[in-house]
N, CA, C and O atoms as a DFTB+ gen file, in Angstrom:
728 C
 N C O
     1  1     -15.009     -10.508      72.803
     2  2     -13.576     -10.783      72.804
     3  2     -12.868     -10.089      73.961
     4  3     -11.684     -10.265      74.247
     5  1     -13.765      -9.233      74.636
     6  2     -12.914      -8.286      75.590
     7  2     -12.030      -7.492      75.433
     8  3     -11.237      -7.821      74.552
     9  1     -11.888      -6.835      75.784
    10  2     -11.272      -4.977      75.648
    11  2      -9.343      -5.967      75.385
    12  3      -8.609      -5.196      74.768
    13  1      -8.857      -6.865      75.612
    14  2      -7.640      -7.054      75.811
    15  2      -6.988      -8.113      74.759
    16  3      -7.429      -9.257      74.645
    17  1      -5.817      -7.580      73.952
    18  2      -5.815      -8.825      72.970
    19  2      -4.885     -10.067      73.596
    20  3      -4.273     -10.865      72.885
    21  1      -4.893     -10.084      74.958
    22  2      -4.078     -10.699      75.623
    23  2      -5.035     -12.096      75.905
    24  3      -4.687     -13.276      75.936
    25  1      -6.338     -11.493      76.089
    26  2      -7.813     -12.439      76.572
    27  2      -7.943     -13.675      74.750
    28  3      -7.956     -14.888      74.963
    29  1      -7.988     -13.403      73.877
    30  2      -7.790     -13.454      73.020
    31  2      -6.576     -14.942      72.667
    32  3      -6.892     -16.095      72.373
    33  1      -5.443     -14.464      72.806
    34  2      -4.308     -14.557      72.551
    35  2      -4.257     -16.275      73.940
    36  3      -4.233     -17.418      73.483
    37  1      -4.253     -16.120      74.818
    38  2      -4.332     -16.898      75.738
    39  2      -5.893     -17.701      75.657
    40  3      -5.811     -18.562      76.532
    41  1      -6.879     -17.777      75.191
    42  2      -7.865     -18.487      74.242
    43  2      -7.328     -19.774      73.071
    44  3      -7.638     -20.948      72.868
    45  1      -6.362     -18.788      72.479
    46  2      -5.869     -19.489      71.625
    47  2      -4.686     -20.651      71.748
    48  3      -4.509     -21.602      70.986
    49  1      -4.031     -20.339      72.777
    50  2      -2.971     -20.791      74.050
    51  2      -3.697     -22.439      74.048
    52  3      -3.626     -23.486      73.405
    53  1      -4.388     -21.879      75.181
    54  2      -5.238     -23.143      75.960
    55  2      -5.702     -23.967      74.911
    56  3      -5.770     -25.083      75.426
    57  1      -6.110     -24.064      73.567
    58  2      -7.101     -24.769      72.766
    59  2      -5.979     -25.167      72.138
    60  3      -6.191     -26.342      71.838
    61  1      -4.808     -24.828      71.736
    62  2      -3.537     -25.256      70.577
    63  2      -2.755     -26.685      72.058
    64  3      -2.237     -27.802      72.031
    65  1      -3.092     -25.815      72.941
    66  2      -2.314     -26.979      74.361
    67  2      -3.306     -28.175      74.513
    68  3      -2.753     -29.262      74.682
    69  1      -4.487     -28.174      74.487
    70  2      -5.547     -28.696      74.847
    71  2      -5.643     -29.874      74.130
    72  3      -5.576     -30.980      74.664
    73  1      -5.876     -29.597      72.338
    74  2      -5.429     -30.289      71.466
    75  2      -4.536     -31.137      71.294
    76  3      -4.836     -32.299      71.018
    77  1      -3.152     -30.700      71.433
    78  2      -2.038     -31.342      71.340
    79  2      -2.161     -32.257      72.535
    80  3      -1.372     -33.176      72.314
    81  1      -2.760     -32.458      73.686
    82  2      -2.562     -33.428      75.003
    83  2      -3.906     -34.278      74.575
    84  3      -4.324     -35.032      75.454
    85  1      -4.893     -34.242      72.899
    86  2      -5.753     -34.976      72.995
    87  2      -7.175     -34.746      73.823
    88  3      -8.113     -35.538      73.915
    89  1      -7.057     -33.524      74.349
    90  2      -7.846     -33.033      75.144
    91  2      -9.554     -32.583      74.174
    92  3      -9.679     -31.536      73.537
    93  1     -10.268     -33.272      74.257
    94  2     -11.793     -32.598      73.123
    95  2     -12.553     -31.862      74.220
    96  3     -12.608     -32.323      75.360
    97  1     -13.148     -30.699      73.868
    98  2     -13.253     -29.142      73.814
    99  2     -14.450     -29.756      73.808
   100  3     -14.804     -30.736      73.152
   101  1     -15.433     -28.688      75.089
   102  2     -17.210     -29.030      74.857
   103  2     -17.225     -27.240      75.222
   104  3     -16.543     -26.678      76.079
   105  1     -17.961     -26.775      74.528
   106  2     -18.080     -25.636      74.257
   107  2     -19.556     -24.883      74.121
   108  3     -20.443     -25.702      73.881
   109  1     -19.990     -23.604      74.212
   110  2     -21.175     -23.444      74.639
   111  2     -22.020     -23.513      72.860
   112  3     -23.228     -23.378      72.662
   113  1     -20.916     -23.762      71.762
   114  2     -21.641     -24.217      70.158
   115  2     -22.009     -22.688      69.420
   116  3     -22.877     -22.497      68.569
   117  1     -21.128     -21.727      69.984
   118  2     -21.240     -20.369      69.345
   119  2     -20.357     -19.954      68.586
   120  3     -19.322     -20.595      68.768
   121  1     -20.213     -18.838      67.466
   122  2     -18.991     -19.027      66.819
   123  2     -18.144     -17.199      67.372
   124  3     -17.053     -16.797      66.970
   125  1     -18.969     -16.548      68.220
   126  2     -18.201     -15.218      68.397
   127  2     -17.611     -15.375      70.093
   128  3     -17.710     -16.177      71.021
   129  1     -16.914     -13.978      69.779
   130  2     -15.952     -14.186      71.394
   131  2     -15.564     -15.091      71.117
   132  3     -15.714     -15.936      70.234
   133  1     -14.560     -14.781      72.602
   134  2     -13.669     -16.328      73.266
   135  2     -14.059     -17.464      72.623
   136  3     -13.367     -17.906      71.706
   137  1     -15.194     -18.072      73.009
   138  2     -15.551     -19.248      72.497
   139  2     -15.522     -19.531      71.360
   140  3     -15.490     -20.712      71.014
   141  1     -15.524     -18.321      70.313
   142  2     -15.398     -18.972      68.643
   143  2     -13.968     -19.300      68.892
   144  3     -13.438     -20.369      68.589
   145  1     -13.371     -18.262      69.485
   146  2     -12.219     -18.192      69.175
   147  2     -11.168     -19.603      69.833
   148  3     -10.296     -20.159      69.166
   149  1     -11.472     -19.894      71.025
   150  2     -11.261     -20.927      71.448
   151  2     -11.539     -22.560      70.502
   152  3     -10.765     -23.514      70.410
   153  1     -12.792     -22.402      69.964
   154  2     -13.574     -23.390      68.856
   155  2     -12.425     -23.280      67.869
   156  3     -11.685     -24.259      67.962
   157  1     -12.137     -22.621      67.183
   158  2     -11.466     -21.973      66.000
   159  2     -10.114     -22.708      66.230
   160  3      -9.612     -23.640      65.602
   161  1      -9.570     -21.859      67.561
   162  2      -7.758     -22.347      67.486
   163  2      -7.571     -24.184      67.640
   164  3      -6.553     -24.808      67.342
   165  1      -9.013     -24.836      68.251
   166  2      -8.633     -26.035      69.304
   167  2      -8.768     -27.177      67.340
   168  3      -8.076     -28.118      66.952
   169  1     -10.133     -26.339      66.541
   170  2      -9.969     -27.086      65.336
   171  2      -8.390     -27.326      64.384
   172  3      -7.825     -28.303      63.894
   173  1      -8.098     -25.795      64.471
   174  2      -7.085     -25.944      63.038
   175  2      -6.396     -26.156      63.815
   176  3      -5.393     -25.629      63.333
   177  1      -5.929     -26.761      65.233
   178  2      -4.974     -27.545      65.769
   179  2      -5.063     -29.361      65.372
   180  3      -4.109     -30.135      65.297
   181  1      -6.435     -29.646      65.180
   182  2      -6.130     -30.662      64.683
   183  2      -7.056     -31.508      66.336
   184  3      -6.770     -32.642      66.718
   185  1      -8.186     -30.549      67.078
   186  2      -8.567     -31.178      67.850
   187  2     -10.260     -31.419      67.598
   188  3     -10.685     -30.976      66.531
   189  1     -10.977     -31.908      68.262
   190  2     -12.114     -32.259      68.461
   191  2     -12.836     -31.477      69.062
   192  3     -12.359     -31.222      70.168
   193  1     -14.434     -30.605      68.719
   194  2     -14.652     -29.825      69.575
   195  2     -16.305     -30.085      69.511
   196  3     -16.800     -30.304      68.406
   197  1     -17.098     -30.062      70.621
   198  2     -18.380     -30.083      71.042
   199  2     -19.451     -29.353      71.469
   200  3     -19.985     -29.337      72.578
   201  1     -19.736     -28.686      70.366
   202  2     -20.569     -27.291      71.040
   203  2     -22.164     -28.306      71.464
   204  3     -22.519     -29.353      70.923
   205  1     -22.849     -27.566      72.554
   206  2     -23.891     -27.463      72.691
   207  2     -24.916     -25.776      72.888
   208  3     -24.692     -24.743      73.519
   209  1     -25.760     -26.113      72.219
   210  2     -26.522     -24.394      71.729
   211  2     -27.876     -24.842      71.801
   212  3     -28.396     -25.834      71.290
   213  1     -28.570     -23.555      72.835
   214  2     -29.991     -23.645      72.398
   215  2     -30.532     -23.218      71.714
   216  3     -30.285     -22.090      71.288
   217  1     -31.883     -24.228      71.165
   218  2     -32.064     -23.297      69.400
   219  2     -32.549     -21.983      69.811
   220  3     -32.419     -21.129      68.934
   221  1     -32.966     -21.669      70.683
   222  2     -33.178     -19.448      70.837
   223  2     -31.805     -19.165      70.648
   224  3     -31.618     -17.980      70.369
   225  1     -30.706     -19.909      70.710
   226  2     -29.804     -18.746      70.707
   227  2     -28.997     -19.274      69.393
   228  3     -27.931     -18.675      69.249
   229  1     -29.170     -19.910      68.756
   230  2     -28.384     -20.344      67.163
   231  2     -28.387     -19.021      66.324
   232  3     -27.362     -18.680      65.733
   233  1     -29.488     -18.303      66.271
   234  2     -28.931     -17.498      64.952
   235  2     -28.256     -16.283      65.850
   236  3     -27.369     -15.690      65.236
   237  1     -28.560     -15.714      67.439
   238  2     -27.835     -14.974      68.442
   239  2     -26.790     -15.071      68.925
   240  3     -26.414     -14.213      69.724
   241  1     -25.641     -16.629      68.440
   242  2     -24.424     -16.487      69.040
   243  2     -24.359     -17.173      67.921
   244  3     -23.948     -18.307      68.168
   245  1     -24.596     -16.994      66.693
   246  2     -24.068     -17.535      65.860
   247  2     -23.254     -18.666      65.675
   248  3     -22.047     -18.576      65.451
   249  1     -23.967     -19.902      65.774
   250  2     -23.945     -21.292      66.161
   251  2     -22.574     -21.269      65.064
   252  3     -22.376     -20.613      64.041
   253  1     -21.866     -22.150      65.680
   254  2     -20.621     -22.547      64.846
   255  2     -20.625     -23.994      64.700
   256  3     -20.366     -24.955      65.424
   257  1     -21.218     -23.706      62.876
   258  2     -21.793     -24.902      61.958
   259  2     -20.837     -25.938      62.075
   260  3     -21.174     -27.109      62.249
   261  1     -19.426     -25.492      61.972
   262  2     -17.808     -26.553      61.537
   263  2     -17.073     -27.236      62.565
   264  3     -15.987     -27.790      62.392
   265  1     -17.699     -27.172      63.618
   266  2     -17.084     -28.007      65.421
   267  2     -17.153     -29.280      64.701
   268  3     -17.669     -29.517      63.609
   269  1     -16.429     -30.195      65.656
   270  2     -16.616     -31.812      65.047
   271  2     -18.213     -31.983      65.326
   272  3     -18.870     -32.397      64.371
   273  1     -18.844     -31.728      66.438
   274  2     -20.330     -31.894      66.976
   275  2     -20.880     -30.609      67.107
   276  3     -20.287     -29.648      67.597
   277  1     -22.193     -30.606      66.596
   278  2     -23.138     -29.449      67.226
   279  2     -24.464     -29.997      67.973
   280  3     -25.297     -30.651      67.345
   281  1     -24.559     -29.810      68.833
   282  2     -25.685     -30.507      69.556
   283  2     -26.618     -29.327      70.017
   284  3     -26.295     -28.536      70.903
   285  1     -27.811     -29.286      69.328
   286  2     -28.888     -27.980      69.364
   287  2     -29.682     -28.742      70.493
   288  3     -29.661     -29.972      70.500
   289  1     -30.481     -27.935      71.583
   290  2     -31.032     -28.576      72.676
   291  2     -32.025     -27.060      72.642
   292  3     -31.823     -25.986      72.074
   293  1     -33.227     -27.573      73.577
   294  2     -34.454     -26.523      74.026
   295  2     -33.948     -25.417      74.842
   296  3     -34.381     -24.304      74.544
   297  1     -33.065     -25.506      75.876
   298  2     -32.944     -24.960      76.882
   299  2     -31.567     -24.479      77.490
   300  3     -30.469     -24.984      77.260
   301  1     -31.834     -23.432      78.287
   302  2     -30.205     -22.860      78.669
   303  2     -30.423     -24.539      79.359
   304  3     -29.603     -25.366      78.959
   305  1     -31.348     -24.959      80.226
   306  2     -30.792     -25.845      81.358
   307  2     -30.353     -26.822      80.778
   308  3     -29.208     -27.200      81.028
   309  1     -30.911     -27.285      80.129
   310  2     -30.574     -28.575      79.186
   311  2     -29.074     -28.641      78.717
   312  3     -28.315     -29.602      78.846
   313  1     -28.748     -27.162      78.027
   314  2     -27.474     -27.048      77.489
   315  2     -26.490     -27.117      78.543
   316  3     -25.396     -27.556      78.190
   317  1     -26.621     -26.781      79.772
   318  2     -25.473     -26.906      81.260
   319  2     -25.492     -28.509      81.495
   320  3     -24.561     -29.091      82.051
   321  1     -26.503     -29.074      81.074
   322  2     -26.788     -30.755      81.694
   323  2     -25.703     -30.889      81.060
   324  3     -24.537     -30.694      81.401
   325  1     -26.379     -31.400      79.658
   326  2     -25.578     -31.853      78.983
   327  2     -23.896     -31.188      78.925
   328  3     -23.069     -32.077      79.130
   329  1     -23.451     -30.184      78.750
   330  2     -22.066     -29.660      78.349
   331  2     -21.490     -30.630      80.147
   332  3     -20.386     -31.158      80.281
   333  1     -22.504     -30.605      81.166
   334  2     -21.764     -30.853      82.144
   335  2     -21.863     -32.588      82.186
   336  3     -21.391     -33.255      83.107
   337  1     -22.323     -32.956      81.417
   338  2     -22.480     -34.376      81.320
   339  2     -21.468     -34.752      80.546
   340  3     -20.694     -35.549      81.075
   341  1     -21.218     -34.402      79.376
   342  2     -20.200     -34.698      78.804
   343  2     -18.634     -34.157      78.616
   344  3     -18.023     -34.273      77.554
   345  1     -18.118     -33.586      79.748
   346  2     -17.383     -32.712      80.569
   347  2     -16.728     -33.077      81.705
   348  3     -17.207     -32.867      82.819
   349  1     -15.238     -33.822      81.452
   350  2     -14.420     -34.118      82.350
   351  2     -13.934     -33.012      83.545
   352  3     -13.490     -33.501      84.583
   353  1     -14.009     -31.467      83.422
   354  2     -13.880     -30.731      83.672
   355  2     -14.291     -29.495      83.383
   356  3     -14.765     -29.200      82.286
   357  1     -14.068     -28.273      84.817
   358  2     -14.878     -26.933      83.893
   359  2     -13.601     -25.975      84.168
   360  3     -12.838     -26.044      85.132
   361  1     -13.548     -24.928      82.921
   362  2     -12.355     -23.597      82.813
   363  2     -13.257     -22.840      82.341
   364  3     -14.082     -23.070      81.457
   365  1     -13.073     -21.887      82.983
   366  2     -13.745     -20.103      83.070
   367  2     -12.998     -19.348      82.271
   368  3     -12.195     -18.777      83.008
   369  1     -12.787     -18.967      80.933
   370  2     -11.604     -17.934      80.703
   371  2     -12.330     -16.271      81.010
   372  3     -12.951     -16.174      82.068
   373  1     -12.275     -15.396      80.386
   374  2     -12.767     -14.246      80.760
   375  2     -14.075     -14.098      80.325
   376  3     -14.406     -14.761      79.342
   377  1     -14.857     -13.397      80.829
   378  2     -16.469     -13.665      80.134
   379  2     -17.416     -12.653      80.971
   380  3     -17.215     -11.833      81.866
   381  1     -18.495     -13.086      80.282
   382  2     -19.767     -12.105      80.990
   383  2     -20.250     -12.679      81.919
   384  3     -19.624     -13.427      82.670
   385  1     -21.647     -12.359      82.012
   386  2     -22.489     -12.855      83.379
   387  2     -22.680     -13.829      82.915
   388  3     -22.537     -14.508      83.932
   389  1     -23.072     -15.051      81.593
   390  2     -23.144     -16.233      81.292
   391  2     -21.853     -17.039      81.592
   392  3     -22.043     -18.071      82.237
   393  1     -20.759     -16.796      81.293
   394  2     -19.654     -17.286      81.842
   395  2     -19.195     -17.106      83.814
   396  3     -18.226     -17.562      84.421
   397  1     -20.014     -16.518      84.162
   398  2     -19.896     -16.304      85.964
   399  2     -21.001     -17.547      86.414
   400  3     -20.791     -18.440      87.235
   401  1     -22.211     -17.314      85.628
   402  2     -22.715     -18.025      86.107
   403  2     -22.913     -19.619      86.185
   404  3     -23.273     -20.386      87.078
   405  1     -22.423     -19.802      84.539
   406  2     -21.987     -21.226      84.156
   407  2     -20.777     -21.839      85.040
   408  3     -20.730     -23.064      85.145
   409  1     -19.598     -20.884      85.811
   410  2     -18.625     -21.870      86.645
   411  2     -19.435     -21.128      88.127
   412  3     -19.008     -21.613      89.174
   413  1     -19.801     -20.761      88.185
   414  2     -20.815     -20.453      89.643
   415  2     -21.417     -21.949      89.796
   416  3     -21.116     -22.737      90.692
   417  1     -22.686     -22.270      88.323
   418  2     -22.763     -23.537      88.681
   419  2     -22.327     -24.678      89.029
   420  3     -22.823     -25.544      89.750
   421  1     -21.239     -24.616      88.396
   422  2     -20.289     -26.029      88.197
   423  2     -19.997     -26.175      89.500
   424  3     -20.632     -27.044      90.099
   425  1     -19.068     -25.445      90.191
   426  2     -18.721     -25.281      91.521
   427  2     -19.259     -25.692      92.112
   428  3     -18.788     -26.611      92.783
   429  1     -20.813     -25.241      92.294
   430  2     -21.761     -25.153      93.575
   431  2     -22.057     -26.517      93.685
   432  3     -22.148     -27.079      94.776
   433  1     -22.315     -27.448      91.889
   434  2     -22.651     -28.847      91.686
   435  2     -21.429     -30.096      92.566
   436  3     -21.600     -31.189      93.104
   437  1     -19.992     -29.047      92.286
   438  2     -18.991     -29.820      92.871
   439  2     -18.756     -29.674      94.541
   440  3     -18.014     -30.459      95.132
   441  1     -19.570     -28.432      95.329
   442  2     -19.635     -28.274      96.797
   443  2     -20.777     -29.548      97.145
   444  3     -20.687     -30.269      98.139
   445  1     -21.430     -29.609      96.514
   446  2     -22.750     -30.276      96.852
   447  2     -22.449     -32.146      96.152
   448  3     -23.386     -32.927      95.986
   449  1     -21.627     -32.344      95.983
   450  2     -21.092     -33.704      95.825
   451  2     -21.585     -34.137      94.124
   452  3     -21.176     -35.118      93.503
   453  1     -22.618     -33.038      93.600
   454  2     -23.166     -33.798      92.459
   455  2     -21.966     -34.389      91.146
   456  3     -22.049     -35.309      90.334
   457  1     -21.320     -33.776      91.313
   458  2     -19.983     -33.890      90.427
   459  2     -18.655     -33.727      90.974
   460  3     -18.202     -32.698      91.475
   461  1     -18.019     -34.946      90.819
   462  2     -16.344     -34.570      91.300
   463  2     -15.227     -34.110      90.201
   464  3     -14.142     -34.678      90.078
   465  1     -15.681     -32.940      89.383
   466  2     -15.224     -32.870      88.704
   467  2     -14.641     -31.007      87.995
   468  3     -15.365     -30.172      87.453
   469  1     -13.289     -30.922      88.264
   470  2     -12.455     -30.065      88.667
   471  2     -13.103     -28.611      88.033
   472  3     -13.380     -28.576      86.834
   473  1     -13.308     -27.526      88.823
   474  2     -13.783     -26.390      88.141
   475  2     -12.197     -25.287      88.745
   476  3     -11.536     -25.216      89.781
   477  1     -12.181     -24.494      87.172
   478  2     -10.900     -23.652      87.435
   479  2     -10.843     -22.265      86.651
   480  3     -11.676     -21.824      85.859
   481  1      -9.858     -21.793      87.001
   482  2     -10.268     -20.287      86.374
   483  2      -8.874     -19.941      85.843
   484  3      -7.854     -19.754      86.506
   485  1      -9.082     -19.878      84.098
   486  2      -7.909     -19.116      83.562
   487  2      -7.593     -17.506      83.853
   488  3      -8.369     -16.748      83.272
   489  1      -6.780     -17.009      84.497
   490  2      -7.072     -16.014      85.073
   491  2      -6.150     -14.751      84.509
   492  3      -5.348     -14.047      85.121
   493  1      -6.582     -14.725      83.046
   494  2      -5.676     -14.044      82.192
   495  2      -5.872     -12.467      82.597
   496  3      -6.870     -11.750      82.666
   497  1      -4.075     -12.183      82.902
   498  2      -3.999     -10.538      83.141
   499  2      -4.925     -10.413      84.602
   500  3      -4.672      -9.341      85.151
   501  1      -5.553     -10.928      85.076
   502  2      -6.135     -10.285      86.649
   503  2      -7.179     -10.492      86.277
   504  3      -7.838      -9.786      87.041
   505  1      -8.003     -11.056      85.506
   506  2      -9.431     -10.810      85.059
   507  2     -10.067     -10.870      86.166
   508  3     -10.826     -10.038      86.665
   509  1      -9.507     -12.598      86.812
   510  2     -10.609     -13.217      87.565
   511  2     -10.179     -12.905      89.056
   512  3     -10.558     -13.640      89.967
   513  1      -9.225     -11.585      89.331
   514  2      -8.827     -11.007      90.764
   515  2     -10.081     -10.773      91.489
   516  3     -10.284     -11.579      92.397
   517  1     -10.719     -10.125      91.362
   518  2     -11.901      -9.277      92.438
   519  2     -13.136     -10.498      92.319
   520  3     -13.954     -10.221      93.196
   521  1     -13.570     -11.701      91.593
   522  2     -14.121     -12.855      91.989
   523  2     -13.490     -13.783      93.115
   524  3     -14.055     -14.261      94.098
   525  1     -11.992     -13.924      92.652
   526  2     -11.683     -14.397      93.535
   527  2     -11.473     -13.718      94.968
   528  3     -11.589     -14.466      95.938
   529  1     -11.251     -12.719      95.134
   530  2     -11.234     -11.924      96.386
   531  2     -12.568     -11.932      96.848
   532  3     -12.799     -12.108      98.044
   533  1     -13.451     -11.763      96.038
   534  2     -14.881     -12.069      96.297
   535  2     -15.390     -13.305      97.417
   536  3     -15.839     -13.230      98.561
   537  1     -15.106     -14.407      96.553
   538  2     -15.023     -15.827      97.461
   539  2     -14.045     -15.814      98.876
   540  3     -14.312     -16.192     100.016
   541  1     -13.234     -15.423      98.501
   542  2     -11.938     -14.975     100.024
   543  2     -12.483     -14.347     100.942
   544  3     -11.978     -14.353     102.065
   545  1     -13.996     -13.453     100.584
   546  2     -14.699     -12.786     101.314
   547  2     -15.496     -12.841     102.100
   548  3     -15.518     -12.343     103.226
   549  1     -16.414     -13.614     101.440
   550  2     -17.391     -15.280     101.390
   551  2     -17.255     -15.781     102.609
   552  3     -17.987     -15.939     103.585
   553  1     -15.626     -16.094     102.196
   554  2     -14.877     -17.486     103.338
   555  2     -14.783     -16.394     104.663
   556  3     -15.327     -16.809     105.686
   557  1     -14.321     -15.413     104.717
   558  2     -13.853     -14.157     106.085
   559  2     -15.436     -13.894     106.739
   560  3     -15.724     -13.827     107.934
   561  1     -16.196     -13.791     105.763
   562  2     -17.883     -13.463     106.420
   563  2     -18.660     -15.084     106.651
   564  3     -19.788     -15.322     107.082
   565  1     -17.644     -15.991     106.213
   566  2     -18.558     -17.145     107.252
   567  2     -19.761     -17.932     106.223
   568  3     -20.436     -18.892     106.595
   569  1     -19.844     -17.314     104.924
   570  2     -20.814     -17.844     103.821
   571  2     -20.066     -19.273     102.914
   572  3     -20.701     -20.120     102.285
   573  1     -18.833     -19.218     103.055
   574  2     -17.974     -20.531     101.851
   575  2     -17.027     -20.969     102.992
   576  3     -16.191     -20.292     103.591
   577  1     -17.314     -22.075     103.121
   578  2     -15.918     -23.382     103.750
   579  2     -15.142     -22.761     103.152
   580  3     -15.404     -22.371     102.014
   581  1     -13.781     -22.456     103.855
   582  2     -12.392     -22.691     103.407
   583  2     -12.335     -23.751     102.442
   584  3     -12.158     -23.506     101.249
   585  1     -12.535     -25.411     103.081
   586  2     -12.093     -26.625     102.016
   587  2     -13.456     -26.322     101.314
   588  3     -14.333     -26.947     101.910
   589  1     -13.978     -25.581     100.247
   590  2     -15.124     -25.305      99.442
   591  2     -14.233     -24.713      98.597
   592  3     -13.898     -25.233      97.532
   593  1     -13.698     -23.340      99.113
   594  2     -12.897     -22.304      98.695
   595  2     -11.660     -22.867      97.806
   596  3     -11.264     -22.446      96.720
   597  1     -11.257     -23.745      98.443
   598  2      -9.710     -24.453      98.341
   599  2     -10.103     -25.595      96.548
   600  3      -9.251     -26.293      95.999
   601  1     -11.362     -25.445      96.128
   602  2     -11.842     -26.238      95.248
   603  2     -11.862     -25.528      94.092
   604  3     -12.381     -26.088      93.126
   605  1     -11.372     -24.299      93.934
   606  2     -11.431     -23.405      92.637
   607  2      -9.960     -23.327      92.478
   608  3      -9.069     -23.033      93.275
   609  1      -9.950     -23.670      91.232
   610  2      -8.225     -24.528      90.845
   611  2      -8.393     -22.670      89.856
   612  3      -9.300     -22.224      89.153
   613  1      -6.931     -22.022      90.330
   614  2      -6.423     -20.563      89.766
   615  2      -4.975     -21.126      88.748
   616  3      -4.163     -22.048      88.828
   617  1      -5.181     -20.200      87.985
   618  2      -4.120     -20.466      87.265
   619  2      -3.863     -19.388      86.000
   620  3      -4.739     -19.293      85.141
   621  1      -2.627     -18.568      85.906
   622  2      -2.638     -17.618      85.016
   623  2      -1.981     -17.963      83.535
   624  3      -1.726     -17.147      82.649
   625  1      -1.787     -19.316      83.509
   626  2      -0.962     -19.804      82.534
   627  2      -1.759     -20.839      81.652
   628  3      -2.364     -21.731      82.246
   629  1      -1.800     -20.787      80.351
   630  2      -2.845     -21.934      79.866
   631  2      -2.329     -23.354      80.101
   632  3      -2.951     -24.391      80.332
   633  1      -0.669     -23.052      79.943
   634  2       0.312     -24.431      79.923
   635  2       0.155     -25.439      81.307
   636  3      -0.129     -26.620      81.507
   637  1       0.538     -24.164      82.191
   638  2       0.180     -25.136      83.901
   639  2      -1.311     -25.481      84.108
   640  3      -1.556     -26.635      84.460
   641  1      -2.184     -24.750      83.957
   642  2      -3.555     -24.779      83.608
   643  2      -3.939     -26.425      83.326
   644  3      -4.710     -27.211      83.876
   645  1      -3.161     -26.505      82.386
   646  2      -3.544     -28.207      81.534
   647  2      -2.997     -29.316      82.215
   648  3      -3.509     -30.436      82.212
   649  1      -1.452     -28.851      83.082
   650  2      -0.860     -29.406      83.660
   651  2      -1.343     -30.143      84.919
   652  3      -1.077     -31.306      85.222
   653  1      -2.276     -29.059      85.761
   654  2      -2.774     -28.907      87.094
   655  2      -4.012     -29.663      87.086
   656  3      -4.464     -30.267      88.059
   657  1      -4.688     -29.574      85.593
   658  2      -6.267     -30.423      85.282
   659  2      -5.772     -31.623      85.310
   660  3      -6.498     -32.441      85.875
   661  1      -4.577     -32.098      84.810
   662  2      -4.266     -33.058      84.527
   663  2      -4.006     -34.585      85.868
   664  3      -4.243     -35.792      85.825
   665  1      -3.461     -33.715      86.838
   666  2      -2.859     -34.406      87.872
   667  2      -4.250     -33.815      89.212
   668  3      -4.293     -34.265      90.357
   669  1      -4.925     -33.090      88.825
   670  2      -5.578     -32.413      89.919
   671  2      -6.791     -33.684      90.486
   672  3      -7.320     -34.514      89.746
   673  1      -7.029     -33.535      92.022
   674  2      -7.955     -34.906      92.450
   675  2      -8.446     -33.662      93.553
   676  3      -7.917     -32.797      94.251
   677  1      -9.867     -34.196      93.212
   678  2     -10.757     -33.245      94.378
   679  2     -10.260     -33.782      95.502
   680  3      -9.787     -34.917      95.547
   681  1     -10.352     -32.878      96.624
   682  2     -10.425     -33.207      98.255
   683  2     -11.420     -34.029      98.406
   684  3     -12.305     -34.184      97.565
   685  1     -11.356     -34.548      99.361
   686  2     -12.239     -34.983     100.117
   687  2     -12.687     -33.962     101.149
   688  3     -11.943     -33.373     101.934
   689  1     -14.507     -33.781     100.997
   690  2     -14.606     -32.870     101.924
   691  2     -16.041     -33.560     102.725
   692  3     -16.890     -34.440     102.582
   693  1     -15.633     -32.508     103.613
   694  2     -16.731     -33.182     104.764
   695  2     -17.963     -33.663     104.378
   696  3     -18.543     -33.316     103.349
   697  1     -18.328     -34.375     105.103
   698  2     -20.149     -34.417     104.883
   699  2     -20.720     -33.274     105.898
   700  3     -20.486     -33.070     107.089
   701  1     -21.526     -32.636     104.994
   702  2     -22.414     -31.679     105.540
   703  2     -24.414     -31.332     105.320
   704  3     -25.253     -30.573     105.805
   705  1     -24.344     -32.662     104.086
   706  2     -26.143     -32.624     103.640
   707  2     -26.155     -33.399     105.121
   708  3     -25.383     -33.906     105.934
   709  1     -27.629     -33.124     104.889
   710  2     -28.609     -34.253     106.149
   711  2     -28.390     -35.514     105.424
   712  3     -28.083     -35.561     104.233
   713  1     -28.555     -36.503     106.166
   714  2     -28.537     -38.007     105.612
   715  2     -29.740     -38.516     104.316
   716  3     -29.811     -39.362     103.424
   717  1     -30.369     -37.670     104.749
   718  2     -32.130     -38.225     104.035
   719  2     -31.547     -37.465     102.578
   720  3     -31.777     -38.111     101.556
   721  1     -30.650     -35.854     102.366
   722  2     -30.336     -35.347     100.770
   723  2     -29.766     -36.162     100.646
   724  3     -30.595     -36.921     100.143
   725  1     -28.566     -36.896     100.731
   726  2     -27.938     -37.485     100.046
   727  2     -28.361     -39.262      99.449
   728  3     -27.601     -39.852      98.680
């Protein structure tokens, strides 16, 4: 849940907003932390929610039996396919190294053309400051395109957050694979 009841509190934000715009919730199918908690507020709002869980980790994140869907799969990889298959979009709220690395992926899938499909960061209280300065860093040492950079949608508000997913359209960005990857 994180040291902050603000992390928490803005969880609950985003999933009561999310809901109400009709928005259905694909979720990593756990019932603790953020994510229960997110699962939790987006249900008794009256929304739709989609966990996917691998069976090693059902009785370890305590699979949350009561989502509209639970979809048990073999594999972390399997579980990113799918959540990203059935996933109009990706939001980061505060999290561990599974949550860095899950919008690490998304991103990298959306630099690399595999998905045009918006990755963003709820960025409750400063959480996600020193990642993002991170990437700003990236971009100054010559490792991340600027228009790469310019593809991580920030936002400290759950309300504009929904607003910004809503109306948001990837760039168009250069071609940069060889002809033969793509």
């Amino acid at each position: 849940m994180g040291r902050h009841p603000v992390y928490g509190e803005a969880a609950r934000e985003l999933a009561r907003l999310a809901s109400e715009a009709s928005i259905e919730l694909v979720t990593g199918g756990g019932r603790i932390g953020l994510m229960g908690v997110i699962a939790n507020s987006a249900l008794e709002a009256g929304g739709r929610v989609i966990g996917v869980i691998p069976r090693g980790l059902v009785a370890r994140e305590q699979a949350h039996e009561e989502l509209s869907e639970l979809r048990i799969v073999d594999s972390m990889h399997e579980r990113k396919a799918l959540m990203a298959e059935l996933s109009d979009g990706f939001v980061a709220l505060p999290g561990g190294m599974g949550t860095l690395e899950e919008i690490s992926e998304a991103l990298t899938w959306l630099q690399l053309g595999i998905h045009q499909k918006p990755c963003a960061l709820l960025n409750v209280d400063g959480y996600w400051d020193h990642w993002i300065a991170h990437l700003d860093h990236a971009v100054d040492e010559g490792f991340f395109k600027p228009e790469h950079r310019q593809l991580v949608l920030v936002e400290e508000d759950p309300s504009t957050l929904i607003e910004r997913l809503a109306s948001y359209r990837i760039p168009a960005l250069p071609r940069w694979l060889p002809a033969a990857a793509t």
